[in-house]
Each structure stands twice: as C-alpha cells, then as structure tokens.
C-alpha positions in Angstrom: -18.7 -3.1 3.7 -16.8 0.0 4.5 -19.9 1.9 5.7 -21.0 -0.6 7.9 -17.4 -1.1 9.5 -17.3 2.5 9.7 -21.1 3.1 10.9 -20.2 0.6 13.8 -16.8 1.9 14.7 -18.0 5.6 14.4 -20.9 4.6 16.6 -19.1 2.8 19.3 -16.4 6.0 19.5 -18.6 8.3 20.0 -20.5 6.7 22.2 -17.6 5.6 24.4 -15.8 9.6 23.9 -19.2 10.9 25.3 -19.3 9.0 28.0 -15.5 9.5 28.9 -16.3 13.4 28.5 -14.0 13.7 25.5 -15.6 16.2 23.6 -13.4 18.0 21.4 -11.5 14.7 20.6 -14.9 13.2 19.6 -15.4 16.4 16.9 -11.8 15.3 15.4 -13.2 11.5 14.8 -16.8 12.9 13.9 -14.4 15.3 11.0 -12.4 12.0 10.1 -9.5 13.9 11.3 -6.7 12.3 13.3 -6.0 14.0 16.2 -2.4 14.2 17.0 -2.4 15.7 20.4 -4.2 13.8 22.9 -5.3 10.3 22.7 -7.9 9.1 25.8 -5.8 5.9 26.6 -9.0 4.4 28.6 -10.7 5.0 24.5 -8.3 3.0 23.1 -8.5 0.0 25.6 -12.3 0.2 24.8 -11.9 0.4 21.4 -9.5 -3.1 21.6 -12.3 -4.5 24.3 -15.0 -4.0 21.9 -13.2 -5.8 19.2 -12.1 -8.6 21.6 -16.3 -8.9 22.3 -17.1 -8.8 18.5 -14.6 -11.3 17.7 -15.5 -13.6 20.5 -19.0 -13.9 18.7 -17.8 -14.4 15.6 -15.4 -17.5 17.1 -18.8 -18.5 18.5 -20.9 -18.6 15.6 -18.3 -20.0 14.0 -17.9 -22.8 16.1 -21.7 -23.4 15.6 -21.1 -23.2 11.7 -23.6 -20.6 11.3 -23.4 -19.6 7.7 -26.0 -16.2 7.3 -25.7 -12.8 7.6 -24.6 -12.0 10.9 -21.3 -14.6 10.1 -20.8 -13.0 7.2 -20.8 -9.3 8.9 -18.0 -10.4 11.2 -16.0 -11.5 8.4 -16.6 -8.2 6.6 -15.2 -6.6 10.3 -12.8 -8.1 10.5 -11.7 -8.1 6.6 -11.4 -4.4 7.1 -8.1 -5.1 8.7 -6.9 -7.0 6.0 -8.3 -3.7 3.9 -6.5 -1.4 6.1 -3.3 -3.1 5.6 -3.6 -3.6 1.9 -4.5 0.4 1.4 -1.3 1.1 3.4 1.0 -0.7 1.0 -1.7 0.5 -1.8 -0.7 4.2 -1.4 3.0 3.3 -1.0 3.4 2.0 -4.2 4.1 4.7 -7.0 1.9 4.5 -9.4 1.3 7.4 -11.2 -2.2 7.7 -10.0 -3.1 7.3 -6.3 -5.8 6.8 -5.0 -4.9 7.7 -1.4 -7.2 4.9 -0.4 -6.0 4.7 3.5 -7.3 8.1 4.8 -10.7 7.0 3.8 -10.2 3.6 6.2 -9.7 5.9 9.1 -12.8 5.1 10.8 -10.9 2.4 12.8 -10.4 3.2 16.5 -6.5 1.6 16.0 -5.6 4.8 13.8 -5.4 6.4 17.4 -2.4 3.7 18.1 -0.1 5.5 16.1 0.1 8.2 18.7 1.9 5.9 20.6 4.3 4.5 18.4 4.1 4.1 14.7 2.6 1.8 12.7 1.0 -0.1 15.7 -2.2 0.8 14.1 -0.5 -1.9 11.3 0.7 -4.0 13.7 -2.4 -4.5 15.5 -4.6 -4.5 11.9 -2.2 -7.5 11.2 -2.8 -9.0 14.3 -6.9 -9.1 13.9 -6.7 -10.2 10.1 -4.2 -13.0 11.5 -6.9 -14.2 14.2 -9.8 -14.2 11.4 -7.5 -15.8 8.6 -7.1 -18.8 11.7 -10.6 -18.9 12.8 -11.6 -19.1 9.0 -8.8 -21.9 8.1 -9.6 -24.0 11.5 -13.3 -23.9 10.1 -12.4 -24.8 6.7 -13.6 -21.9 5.1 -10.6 -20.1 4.3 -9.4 -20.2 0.8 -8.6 -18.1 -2.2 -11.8 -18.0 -3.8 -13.4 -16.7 -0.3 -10.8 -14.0 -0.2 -10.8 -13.2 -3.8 -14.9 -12.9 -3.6 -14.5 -10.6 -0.5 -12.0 -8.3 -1.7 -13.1 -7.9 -5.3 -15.6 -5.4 -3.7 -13.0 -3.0 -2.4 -11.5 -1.6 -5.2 -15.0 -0.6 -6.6 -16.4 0.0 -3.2 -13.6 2.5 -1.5 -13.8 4.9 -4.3 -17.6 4.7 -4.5 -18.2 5.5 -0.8 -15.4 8.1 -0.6 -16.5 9.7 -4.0 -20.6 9.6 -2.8 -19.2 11.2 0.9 -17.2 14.0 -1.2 -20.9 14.7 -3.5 -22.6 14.8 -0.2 -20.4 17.4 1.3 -20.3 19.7 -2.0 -24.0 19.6 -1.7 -24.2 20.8 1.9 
C-alpha cells in the first residue's frame, strides 16, 4: 500500500514541480526531505486538485458498486490519510520504543501544508479520511472488519518498506 500511495504521489510531484520549473524543491521531495523554505503554492493547489480528481472516481465507481482492484486502490489512497494520522499520534505516544513511523509517510503532497500553518497537513489528512469513511458508510461497506483488514497491514508493512528502502541505500 504505502509504495503505491507513495509511487503515485512521488510521480505526480515531480511531474507537476518540473513543469512549474521548481527544481531544487523537486530534489528535497525526490530526498524525502521537507523543505522548509519555499513551498510552490500553485504545487500545493495541484497537489489538492489531483486528489479532488482521484476521489471523484472513486465516488464514481462507487456509486457503480464496482468491487475489483481499481476500487480497492482508491480505498488504499485514501486509507493512507487515515495512516498518516494514526502514525502522528503513533510517534506521540511514549513508548519506550518508537518507531518514528510518520517521516516514512512523508510522500504526501499535504506535508508541504505545514509551511503554512501547523498541523494543516492533519487537518486536511482528517478531512480526506472523513470523505472516504462517508462514501464507504453511504455504500454500506464501511465497518470494523473492513477497517481492521485494511490496517492490519500497516504495522507490518511501514517497517518493511522503510527497513527494505534503508538496505537499498546501504547497498548503493
């Protein structure tokens, strides 16, 4: 799930930065760094444009009751919200070993909201996973057994891609 969220996120930015002649502030998202200084605001419209487009699809096929595997990828979007969130209060809760699970999520565009004020990268996050939590209960498909099977992947899944990413990199 995460790769694919981030894959299609990743691709989109950089797309949209090289096309919007942002360079250097495409090299900071290609490093999975957050860059503080400036933030393209026409990138970050976009970025909400293209999620507007993807979830307009998904309320499509939805409405059509298409149960496959392009249904099930906009869930897993759109889930990543719900993912972002959860990591948040993950790593804010002391355990005594953390896992630091929200940098790895960074591969959302709405990281880039904070610049503006903080936590409206949450706020907006909480926003989409409210709007897929109502499509998903208005097509009676929302429940705790579909949540529990989509989110039982995470906790194996985030530390799998982020530990496989930090192999990679020692290799190169």
């Amino acid at each position: 799930m995460q790769l694919t969220v981030s894959g299609l996120n990743n691709s989109f930015s950089n797309s949209v930065l090289h096309l919007l002649g942002e360079d250097s502030f495409r090299q900071h998202w290609t490093d999975h760094t957050i860059p503080c200084g400036h933030t393209p605001h026409l990138f970050l419209i976009l970025f909400q444009a293209f999620k507007i487009t993807l979830f307009v699809i998904f309320v499509r096929l939805a409405k059509k009751n298409a149960k496959g595997l392009l249904t099930e990828f906009f869930i897993a979007y759109f889930i990543y919200d719900l993912v972002y969130i959860l990591s948040f209060v993950w790593d804010i809760i002391p355990f005594p070993i953390n896992l630091y699970s929200h940098p790895m999520l960074f591969s959302s565009g709405q990281i880039f909201l904070v610049n503006y004020l903080r936590y409206l990268d949450l706020i907006f996050a909480t926003l989409w996973t409210s709007a897929l939590l109502l499509v998903l209960y208005r097509r009676n498909r929302l429940s705790i057994k579909f949540l529990i099977n989509r989110l039982a992947i995470i906790p194996i899944s985030v530390p799998f891609v982020s530990w496989t990413i930090y192999f990679i990199r020692q290799l190169f």
